[in-house]
CHARMM internal coordinates of N, CA and C (Angstrom, degrees):
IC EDIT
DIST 1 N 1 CA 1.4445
DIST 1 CA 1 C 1.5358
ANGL 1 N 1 CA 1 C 110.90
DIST 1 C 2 N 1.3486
ANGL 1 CA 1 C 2 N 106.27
DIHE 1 N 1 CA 1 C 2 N -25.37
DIST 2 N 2 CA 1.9810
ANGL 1 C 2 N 2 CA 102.78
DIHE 1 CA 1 C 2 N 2 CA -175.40
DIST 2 CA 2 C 1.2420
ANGL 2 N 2 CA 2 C 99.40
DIHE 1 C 2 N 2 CA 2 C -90.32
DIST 2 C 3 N 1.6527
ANGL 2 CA 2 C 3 N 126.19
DIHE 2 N 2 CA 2 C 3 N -28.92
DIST 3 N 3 CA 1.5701
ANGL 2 C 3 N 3 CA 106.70
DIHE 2 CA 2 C 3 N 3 CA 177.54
DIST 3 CA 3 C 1.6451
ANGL 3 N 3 CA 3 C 116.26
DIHE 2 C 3 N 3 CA 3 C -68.49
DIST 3 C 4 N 1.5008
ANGL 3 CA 3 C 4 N 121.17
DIHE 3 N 3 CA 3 C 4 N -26.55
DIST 4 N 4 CA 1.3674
ANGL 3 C 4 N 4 CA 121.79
DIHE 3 CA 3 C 4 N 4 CA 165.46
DIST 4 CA 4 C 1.4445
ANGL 4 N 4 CA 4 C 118.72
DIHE 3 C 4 N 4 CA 4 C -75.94
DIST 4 C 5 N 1.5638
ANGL 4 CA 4 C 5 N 134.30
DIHE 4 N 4 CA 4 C 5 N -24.40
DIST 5 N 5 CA 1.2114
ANGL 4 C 5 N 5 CA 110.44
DIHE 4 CA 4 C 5 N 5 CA 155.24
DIST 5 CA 5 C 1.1429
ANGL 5 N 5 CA 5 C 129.28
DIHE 4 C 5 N 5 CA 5 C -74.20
DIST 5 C 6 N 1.9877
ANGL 5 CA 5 C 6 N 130.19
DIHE 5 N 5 CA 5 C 6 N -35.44
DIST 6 N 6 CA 1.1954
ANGL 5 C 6 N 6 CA 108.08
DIHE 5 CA 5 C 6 N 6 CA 168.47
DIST 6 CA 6 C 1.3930
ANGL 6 N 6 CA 6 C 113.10
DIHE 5 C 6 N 6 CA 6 C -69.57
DIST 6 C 7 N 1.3161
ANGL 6 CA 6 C 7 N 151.41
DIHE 6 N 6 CA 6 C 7 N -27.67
DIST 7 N 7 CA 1.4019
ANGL 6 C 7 N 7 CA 142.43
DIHE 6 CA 6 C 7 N 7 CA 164.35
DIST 7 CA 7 C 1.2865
ANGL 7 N 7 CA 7 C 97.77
DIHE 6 C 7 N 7 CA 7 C -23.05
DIST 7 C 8 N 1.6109
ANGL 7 CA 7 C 8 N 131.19
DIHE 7 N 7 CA 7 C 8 N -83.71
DIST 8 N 8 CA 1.2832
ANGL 7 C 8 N 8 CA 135.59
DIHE 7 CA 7 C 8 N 8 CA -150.67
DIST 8 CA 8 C 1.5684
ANGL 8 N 8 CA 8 C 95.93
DIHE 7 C 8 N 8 CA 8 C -54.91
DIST 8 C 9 N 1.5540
ANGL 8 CA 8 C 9 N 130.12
DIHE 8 N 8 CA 8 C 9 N -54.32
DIST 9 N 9 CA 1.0190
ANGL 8 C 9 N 9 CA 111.14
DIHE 8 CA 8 C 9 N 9 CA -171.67
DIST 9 CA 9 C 1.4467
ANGL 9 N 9 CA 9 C 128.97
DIHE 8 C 9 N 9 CA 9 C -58.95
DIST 9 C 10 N 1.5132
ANGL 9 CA 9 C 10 N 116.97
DIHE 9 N 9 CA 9 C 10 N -36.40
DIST 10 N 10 CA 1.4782
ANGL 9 C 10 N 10 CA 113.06
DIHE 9 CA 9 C 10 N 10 CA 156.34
DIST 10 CA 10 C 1.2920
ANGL 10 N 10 CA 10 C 118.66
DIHE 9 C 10 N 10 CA 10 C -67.44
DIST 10 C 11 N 1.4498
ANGL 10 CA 10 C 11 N 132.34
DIHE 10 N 10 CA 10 C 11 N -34.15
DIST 11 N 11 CA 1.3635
ANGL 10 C 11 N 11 CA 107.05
DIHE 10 CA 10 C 11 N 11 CA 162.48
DIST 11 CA 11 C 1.7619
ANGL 11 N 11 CA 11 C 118.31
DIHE 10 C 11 N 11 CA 11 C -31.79
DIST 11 C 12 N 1.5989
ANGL 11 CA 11 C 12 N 108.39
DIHE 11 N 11 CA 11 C 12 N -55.91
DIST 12 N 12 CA 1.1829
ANGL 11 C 12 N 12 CA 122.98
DIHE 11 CA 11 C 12 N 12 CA -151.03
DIST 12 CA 12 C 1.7122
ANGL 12 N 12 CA 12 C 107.07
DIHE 11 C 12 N 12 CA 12 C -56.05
DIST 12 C 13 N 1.5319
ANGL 12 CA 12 C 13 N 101.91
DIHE 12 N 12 CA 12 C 13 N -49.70
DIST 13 N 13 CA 1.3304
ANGL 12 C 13 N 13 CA 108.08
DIHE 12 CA 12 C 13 N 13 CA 164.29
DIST 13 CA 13 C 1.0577
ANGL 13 N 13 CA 13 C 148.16
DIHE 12 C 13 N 13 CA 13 C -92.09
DIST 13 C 14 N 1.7465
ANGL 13 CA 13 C 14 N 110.10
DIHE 13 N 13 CA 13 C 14 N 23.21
DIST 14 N 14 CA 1.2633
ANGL 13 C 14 N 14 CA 137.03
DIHE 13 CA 13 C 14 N 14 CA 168.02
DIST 14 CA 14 C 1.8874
ANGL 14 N 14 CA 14 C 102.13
DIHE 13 C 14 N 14 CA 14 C -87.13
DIST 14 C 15 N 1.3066
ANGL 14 CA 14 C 15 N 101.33
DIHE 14 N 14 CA 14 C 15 N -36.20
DIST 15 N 15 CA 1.4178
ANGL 14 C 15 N 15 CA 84.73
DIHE 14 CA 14 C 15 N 15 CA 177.53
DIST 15 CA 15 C 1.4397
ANGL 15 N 15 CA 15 C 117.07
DIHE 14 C 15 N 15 CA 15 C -114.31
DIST 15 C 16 N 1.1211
ANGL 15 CA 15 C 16 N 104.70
DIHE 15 N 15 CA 15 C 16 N 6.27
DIST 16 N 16 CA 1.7153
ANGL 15 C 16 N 16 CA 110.77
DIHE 15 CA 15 C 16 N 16 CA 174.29
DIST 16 CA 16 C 1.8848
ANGL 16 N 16 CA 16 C 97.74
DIHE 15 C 16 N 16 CA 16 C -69.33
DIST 16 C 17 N 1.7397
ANGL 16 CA 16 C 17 N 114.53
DIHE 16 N 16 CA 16 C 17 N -30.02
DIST 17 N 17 CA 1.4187
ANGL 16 C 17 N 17 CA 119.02
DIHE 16 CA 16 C 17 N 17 CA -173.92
DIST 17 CA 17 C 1.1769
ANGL 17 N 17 CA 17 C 89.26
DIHE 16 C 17 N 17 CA 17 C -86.09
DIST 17 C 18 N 1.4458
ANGL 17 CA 17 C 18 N 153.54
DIHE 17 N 17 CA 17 C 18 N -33.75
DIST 18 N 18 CA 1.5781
ANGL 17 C 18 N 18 CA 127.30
DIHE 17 CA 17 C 18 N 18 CA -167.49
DIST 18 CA 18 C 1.6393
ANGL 18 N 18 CA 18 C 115.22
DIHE 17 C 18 N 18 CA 18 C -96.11
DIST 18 C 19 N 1.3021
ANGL 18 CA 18 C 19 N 110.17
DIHE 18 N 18 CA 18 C 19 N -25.99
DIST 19 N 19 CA 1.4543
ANGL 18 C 19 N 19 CA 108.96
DIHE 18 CA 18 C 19 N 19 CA 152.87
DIST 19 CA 19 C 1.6726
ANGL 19 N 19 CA 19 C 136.38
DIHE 18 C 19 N 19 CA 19 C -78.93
DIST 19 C 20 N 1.2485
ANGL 19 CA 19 C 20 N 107.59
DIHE 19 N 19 CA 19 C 20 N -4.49
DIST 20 N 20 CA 1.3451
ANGL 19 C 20 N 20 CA 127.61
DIHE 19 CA 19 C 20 N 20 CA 165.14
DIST 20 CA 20 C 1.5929
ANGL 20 N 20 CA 20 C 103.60
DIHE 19 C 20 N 20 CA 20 C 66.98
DIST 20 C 21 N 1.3576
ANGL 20 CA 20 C 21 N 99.28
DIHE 20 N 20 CA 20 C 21 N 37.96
DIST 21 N 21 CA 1.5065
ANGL 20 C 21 N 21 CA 102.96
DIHE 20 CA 20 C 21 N 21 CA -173.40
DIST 21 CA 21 C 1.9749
ANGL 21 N 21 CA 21 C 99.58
DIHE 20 C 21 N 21 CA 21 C -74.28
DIST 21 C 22 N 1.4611
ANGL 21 CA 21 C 22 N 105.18
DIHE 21 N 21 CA 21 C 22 N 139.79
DIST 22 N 22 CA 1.1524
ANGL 21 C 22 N 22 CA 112.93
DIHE 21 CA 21 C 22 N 22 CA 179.07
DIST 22 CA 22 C 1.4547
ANGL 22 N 22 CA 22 C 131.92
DIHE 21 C 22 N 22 CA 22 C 90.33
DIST 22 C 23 N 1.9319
ANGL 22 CA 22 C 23 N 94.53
DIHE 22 N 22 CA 22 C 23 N -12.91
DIST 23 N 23 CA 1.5783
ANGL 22 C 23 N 23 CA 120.45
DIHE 22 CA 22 C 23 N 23 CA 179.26
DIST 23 CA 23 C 1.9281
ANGL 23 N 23 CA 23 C 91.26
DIHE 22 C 23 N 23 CA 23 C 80.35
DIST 23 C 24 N 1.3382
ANGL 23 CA 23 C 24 N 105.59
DIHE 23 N 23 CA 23 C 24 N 21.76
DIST 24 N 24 CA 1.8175
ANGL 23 C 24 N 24 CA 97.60
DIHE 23 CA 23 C 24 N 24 CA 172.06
DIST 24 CA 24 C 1.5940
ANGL 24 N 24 CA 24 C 124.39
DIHE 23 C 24 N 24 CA 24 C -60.39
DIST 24 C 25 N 1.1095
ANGL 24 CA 24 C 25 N 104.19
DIHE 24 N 24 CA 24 C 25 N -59.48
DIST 25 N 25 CA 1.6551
ANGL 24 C 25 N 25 CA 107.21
DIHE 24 CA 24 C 25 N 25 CA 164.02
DIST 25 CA 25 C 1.7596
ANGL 25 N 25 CA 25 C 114.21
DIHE 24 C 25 N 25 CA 25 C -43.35
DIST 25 C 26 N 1.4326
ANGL 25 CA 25 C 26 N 134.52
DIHE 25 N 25 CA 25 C 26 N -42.74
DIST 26 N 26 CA 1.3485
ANGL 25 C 26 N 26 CA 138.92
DIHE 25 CA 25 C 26 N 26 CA 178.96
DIST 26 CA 26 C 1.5641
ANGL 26 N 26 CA 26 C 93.53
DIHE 25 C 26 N 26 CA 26 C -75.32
DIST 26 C 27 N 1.4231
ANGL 26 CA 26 C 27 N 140.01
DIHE 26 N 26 CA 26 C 27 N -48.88
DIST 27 N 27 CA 1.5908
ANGL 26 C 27 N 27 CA 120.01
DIHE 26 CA 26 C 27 N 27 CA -179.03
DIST 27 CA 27 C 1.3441
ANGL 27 N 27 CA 27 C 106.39
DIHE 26 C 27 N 27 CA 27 C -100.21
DIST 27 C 28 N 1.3307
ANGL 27 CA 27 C 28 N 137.23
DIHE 27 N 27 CA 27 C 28 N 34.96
DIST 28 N 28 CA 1.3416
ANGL 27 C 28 N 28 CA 116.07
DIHE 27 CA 27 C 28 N 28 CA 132.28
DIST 28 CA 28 C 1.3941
ANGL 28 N 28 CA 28 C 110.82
DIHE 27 C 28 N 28 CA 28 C -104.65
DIST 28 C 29 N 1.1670
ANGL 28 CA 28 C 29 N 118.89
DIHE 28 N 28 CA 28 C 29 N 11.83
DIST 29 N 29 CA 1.7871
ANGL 28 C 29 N 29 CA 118.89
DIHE 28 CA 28 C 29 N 29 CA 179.91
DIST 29 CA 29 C 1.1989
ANGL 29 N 29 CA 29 C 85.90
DIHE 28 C 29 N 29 CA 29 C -96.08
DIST 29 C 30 N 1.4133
ANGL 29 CA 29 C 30 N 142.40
DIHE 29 N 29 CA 29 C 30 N -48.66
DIST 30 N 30 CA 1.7271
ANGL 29 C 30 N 30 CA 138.77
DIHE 29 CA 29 C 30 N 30 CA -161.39
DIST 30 CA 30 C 1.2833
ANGL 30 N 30 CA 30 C 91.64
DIHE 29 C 30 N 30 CA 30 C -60.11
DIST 30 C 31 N 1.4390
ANGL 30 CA 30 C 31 N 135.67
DIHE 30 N 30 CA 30 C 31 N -69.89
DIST 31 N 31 CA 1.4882
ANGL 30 C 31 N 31 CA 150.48
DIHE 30 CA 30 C 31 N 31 CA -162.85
DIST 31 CA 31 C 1.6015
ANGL 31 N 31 CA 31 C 101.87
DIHE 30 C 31 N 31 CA 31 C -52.58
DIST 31 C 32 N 1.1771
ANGL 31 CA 31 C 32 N 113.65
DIHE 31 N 31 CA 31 C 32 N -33.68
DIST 32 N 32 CA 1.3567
ANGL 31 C 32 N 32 CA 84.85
DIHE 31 CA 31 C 32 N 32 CA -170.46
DIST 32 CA 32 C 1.7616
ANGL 32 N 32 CA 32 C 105.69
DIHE 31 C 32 N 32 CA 32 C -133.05
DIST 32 C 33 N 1.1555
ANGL 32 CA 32 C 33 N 130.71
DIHE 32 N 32 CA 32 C 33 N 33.57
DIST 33 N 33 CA 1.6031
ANGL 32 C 33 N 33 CA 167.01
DIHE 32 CA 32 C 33 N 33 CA -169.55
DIST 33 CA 33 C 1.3973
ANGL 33 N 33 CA 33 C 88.43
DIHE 32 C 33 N 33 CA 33 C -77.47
DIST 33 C 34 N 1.4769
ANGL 33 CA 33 C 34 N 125.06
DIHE 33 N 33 CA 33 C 34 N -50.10
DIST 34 N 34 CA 1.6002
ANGL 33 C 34 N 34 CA 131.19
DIHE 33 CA 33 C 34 N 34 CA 169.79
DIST 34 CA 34 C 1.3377
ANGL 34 N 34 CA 34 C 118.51
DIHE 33 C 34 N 34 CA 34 C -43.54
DIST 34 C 35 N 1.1591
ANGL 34 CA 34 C 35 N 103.55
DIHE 34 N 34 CA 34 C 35 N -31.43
DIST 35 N 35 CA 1.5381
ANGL 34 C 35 N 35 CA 111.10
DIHE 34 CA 34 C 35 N 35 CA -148.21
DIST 35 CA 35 C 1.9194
ANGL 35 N 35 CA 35 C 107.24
DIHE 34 C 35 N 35 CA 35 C -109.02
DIST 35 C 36 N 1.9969
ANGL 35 CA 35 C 36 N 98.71
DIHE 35 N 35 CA 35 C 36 N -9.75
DIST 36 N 36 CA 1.7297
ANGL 35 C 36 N 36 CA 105.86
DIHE 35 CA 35 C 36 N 36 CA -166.07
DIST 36 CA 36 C 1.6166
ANGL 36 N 36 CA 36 C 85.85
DIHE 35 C 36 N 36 CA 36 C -103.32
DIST 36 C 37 N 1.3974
ANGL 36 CA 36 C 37 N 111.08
DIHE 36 N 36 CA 36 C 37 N 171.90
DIST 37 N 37 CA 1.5432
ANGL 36 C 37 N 37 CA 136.23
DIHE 36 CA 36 C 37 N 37 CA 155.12
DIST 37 CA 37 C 1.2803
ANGL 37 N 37 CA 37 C 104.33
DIHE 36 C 37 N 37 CA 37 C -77.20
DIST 37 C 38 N 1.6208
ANGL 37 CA 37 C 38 N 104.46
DIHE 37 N 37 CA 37 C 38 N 110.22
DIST 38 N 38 CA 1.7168
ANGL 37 C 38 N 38 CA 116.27
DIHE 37 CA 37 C 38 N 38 CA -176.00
DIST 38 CA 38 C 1.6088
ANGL 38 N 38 CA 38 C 92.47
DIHE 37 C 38 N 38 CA 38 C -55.97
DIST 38 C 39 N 2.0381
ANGL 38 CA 38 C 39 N 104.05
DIHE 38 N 38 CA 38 C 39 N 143.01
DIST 39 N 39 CA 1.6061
ANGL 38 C 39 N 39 CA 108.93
DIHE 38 CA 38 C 39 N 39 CA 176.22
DIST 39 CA 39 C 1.4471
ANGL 39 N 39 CA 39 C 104.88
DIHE 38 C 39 N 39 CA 39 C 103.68
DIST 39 C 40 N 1.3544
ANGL 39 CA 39 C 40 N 128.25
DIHE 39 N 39 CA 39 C 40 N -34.27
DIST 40 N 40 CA 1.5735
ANGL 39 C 40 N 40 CA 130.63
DIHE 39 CA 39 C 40 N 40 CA -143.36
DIST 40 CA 40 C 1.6090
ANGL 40 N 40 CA 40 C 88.22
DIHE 39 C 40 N 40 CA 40 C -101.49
DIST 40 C 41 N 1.4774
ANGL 40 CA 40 C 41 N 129.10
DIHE 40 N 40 CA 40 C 41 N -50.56
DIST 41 N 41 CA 1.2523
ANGL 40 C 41 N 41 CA 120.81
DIHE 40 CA 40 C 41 N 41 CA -137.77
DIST 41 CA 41 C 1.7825
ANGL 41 N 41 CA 41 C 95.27
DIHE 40 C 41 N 41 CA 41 C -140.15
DIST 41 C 42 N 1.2102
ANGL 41 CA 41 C 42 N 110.64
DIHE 41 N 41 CA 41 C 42 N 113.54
DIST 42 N 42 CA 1.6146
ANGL 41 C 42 N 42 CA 129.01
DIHE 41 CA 41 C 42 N 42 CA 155.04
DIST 42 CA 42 C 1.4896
ANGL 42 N 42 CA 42 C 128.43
DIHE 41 C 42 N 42 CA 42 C -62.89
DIST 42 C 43 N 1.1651
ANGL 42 CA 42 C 43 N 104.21
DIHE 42 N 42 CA 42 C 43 N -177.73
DIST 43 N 43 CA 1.9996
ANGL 42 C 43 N 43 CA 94.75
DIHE 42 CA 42 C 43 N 43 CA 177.36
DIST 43 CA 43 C 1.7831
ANGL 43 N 43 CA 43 C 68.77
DIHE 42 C 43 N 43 CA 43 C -97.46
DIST 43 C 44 N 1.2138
ANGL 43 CA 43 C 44 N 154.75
DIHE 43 N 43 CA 43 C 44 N -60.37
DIST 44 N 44 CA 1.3799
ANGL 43 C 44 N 44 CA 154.99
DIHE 43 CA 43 C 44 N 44 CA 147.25
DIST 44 CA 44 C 1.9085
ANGL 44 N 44 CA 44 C 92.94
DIHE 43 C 44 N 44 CA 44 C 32.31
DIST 44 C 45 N 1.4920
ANGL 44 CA 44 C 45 N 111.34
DIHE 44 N 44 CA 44 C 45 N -75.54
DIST 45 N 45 CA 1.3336
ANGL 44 C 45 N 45 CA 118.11
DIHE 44 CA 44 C 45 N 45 CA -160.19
DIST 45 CA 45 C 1.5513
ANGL 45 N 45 CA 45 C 99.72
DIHE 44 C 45 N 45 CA 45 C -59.29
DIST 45 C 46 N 1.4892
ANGL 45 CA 45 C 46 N 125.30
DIHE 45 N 45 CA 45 C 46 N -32.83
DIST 46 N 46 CA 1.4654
ANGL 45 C 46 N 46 CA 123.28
DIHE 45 CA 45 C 46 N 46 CA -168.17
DIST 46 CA 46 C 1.4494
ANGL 46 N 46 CA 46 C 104.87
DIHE 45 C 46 N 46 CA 46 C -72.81
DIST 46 C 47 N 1.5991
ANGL 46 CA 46 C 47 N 116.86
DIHE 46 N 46 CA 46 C 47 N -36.81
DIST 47 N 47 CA 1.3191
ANGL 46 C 47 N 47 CA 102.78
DIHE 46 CA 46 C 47 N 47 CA 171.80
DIST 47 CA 47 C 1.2043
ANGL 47 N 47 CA 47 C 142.14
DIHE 46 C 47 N 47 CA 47 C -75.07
DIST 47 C 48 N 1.4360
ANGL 47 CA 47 C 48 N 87.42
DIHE 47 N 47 CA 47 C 48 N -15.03
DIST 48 N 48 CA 2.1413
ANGL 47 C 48 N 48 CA 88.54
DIHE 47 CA 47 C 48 N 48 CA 176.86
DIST 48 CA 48 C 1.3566
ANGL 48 N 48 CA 48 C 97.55
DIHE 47 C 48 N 48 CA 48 C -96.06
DIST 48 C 49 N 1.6574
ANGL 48 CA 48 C 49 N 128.02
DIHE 48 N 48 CA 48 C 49 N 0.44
DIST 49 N 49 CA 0.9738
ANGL 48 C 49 N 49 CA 129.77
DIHE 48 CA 48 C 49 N 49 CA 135.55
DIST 49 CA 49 C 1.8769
ANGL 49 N 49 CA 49 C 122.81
DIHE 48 C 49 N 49 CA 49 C -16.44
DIST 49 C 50 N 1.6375
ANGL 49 CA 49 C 50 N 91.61
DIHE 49 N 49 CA 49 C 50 N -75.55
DIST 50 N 50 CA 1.6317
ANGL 49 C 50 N 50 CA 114.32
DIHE 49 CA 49 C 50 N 50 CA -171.19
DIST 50 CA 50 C 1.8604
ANGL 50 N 50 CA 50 C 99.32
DIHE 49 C 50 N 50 CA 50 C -63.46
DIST 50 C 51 N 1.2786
ANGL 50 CA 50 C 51 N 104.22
DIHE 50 N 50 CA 50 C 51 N -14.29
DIST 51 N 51 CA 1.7250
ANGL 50 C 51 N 51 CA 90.60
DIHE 50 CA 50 C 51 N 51 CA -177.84
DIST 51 CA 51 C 1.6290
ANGL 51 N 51 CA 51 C 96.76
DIHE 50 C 51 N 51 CA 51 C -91.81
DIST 51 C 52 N 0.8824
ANGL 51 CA 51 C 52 N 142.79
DIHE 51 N 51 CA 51 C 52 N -18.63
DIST 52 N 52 CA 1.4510
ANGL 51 C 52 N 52 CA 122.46
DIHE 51 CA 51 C 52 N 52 CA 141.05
DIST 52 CA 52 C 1.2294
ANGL 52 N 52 CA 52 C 151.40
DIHE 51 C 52 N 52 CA 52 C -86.88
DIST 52 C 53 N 1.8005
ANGL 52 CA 52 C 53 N 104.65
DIHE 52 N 52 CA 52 C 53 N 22.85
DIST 53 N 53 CA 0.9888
ANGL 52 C 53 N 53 CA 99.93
DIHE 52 CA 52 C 53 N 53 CA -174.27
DIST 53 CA 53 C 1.8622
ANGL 53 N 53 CA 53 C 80.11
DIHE 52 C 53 N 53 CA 53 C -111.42
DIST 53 C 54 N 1.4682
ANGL 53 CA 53 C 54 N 119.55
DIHE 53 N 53 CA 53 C 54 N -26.52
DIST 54 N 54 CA 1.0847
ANGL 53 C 54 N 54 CA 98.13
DIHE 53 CA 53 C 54 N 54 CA 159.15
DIST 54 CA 54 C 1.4193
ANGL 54 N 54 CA 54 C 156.31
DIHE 53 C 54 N 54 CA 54 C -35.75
DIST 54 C 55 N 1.6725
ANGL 54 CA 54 C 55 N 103.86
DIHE 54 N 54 CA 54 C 55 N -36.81
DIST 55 N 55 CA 1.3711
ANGL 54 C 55 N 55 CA 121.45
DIHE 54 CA 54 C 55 N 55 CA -169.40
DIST 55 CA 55 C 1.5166
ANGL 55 N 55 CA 55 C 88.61
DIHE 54 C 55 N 55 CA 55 C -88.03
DIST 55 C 56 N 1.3732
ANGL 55 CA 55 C 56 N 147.83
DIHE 55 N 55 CA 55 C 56 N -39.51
DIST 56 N 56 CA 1.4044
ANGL 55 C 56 N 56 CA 148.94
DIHE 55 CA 55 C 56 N 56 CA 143.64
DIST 56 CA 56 C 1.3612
ANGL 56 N 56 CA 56 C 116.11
DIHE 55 C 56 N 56 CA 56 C -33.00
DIST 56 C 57 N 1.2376
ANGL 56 CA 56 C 57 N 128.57
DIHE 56 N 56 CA 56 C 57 N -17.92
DIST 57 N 57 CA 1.5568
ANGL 56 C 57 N 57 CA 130.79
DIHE 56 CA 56 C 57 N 57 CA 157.92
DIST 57 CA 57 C 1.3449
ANGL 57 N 57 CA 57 C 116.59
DIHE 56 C 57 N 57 CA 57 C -58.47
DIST 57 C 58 N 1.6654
ANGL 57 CA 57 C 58 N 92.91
DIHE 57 N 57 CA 57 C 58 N -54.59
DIST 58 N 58 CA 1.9262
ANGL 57 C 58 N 58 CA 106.52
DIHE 57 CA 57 C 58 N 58 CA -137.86
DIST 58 CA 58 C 1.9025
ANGL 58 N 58 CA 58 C 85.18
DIHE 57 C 58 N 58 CA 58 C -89.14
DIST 58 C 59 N 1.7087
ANGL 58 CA 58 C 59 N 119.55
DIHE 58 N 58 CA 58 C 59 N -23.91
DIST 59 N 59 CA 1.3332
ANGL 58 C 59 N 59 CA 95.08
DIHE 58 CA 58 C 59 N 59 CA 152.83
DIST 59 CA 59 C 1.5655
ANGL 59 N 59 CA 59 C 139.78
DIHE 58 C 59 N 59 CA 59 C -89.08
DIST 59 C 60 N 1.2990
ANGL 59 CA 59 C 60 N 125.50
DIHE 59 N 59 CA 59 C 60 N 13.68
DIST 60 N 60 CA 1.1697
ANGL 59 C 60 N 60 CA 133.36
DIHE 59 CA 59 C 60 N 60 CA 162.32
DIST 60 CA 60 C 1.4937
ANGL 60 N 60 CA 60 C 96.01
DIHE 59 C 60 N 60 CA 60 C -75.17
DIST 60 C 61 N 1.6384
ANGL 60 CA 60 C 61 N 140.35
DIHE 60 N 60 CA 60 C 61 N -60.56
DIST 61 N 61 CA 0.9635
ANGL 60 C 61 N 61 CA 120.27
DIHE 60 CA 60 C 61 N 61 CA 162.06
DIST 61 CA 61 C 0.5922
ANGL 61 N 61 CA 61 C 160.38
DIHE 60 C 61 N 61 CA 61 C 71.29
DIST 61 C 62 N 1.5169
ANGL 61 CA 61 C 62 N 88.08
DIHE 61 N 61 CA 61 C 62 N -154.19
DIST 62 N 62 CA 1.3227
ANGL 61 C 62 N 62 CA 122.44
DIHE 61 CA 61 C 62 N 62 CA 136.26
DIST 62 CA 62 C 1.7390
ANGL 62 N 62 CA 62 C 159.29
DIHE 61 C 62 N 62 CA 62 C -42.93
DIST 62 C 63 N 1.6506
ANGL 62 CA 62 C 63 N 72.59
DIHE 62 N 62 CA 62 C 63 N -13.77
DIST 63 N 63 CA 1.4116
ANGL 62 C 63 N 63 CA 98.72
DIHE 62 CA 62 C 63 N 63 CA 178.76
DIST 63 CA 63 C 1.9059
ANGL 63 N 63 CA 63 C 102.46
DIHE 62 C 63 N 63 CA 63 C -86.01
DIST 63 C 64 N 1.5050
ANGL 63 CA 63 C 64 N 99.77
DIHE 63 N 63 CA 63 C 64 N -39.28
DIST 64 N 64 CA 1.3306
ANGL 63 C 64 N 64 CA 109.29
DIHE 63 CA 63 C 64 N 64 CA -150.74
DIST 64 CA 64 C 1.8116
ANGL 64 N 64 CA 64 C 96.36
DIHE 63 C 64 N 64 CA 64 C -79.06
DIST 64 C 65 N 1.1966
ANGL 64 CA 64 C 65 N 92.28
DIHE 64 N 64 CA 64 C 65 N -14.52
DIST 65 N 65 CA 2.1289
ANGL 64 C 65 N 65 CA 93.80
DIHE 64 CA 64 C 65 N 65 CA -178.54
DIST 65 CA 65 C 1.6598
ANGL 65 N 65 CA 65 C 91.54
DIHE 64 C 65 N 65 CA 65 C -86.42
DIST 65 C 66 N 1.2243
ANGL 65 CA 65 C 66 N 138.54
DIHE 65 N 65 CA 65 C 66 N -27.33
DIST 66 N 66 CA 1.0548
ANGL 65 C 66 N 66 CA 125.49
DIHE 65 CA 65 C 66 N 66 CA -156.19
DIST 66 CA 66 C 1.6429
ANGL 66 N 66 CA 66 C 106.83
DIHE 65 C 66 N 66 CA 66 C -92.10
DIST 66 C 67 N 1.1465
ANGL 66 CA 66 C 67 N 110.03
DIHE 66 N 66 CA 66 C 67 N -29.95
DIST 67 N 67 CA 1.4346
ANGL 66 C 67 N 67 CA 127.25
DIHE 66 CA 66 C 67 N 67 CA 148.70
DIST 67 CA 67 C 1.4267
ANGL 67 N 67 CA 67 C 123.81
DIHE 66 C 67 N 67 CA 67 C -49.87
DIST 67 C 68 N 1.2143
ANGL 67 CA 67 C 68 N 127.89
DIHE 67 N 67 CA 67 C 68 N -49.29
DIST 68 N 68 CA 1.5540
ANGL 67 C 68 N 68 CA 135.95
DIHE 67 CA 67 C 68 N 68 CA 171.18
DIST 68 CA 68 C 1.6999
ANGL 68 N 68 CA 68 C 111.93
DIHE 67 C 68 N 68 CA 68 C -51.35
DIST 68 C 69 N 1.6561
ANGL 68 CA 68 C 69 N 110.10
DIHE 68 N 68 CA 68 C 69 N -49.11
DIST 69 N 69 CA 0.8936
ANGL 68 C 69 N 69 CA 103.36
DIHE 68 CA 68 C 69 N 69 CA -172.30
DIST 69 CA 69 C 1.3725
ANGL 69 N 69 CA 69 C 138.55
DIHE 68 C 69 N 69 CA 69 C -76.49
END
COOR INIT
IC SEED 1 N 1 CA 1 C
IC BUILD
């Protein structure tokens, strides 16, 4: 049951970063813009970011239904 609730929650914020819902992908690029090699990294990079943190969702999961059953 905990690998399917945190799943959903990284689902949740796997795609909250690729739809840029909230402008999330644009303020974690501001926050941490300090920290990249100006040129290298977009709010762009944070979202295809969220497409792997997606596929890191859907196997928490997946894992966590397979466990239930």
């Amino acid at each position: 049951m905990f690998g399917v609730v945190f799943g959903v929650l990284i689902l949740a914020f796997g795609i909250s970063m690729v739809g840029n819902f909230g402008r999330l992908a644009d303020r974690m690029f501001e926050s941490a813009a300090s920290l990249l090699n100006p040129g290298i990294a977009t709010p762009n990079t944070f979202r295809f970011g969220g497409v792997v943190v997606i596929i890191i969702g859907i196997f928490w999961v997946a894992t966590g239904v397979s466990e239930m059953l």
